[in-house]
N, C-alpha and C positions, 0 to 999 in steps of 0.2 A: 550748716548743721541742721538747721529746720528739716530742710531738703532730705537728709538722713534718718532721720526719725519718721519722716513724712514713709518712705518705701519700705525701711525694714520689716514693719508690720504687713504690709503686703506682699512681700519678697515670702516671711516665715507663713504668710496664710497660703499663697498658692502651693510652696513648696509641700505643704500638707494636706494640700488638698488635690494635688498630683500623688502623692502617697497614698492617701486614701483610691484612687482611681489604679496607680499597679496591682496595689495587695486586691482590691477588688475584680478588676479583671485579669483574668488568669486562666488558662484551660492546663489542667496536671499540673499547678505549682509556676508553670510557665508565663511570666505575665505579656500583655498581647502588646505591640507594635501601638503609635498614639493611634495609627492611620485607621487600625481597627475599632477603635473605639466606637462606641453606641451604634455598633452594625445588626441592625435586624434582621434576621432570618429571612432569605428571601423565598420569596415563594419556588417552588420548581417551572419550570415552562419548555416546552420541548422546544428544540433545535430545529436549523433548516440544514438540510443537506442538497447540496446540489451535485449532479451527476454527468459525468463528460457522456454527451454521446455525439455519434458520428454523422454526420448528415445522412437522413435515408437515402435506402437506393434503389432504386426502380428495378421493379421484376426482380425480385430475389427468388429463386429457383435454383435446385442442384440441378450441376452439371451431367450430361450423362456421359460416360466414360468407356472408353475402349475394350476388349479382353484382356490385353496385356499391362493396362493400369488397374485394373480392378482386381489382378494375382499377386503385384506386387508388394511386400510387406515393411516395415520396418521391422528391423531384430528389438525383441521383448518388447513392444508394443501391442497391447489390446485394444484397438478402439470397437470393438463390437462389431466390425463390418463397417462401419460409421464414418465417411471420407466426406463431410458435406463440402461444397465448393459453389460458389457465386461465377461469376464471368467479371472480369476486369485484374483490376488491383491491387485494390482494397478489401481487406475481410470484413465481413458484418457480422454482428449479433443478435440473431433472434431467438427468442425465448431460452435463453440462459445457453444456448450454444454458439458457436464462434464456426463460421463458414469460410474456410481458405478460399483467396483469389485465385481465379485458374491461372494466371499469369506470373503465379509467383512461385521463384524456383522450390523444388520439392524440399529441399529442408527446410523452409518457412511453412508448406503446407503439413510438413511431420510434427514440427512445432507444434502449429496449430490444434492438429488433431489429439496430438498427444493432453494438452492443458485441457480440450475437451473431458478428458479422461478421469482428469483430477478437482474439476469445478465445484463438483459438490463437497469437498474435503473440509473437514475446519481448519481454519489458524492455528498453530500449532505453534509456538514461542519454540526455534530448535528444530523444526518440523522438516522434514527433508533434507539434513544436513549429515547422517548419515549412511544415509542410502537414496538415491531417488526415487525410489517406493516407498513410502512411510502412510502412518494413517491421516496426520495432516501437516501442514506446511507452513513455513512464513514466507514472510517478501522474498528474500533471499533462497529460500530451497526451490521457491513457486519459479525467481528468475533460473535459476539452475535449471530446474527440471525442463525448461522451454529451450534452454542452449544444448541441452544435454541430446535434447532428439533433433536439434539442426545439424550434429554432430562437431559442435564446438566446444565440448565440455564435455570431460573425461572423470571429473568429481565436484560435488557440491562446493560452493564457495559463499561463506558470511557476507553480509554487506558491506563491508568495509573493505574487500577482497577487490570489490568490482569498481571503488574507483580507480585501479588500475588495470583494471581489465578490460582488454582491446584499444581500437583507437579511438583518438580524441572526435565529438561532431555527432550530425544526425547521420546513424543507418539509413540506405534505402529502403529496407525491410525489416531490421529491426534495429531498435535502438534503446539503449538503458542508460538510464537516468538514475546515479546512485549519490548519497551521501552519506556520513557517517551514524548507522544506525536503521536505515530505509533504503531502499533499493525498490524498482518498477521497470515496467519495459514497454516497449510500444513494436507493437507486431503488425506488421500491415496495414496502419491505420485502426488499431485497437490499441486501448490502454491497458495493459496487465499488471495488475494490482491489486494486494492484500488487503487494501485501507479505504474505508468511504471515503469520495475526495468533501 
């Protein structure tokens, strides 16, 4: 009995002093979570970002190119005369342009050229989904529009589309990496992508 007398009084003081702590902390009437409690404002502090890049490569220089390559076109592609190309494999990035492998069959280099095209574009939530020219793009119109001039894609496709699209595994040449909500691709040994990694 002692024992009972002894907690009730502390049972009836916490419980109102947990009352006092809901009604007082609240943001809109909503009272906060305990885990929040007495959380200070924290200071802001910038982030780090880090960025995939590719091992450099020796001698980057355009290739120079025959008569009968340099007539050839894609249908509805402007690259400005603009066909930059490296020697090997691998495409690299210098200064915000993307230079196709000589080695790599021509729709990875129309690919290529093509996404040169649209680099400067903004993010566009919806952006290339109903046409492949639009004024800007997301993951998913940015992946379209690079399959769309290898000529494996005939209309834009969400990101949700592309987990079943093509086969399972890495491309030799290109390959996409999708989940529900994000979609990216990897061209030549470049990353293609909407999103700071």
């Amino acid at each position: 009995m002692l024992l009972a007398f002894g907690v009730a009084p502390s049972q009836a003081q916490s419980w109102r002093s947990r009352e006092a702590v809901y009604s007082a902390q609240t943001v809109d009437g909503v009272p906060l979570q305990p885990f929040s409690f007495d959380r200070q404002p924290a200071r802001a502090q910038a982030i780090q970002v880090a960025y995939y890049t590719s091992r450099p490569a020796r001698g980057v220089e355009p290739i120079n190119r025959d008569e009968y390559d340099s007539e050839t076109t894609t249908s509805g592609l402007d690259v400005g005369g603009s066909r930059p190309m490296v020697p090997g494999n691998r495409a690299v990035l210098r200064n915000g342009i993307a230079y196709a492998p000589a080695n790599a069959p021509d729709a990875i280099k129309h690919a290529i050229w093509a996404i040169n095209t649209i680099r400067n574009r903004p993010y566009v939530w919806g952006g290339g989904h109903g046409s492949f020219h639009d004024y800007g793009y997301d993951c998913s119109g940015t992946v379209s529009f690079a399959l769309h001039y290898t000529g494996m894609l005939e209309q834009p496709l969400p990101s949700s589309d592309f987990l079943r699209y093509g086969e399972r595994g890495r491309g030799r040449w290109f390959t996409i990496y999708s989940r529900h909500g994000h979609v990216f691709a990897m061209i030549a040994g470049l990353r293609l992508d909407t999103t700071d990694l």
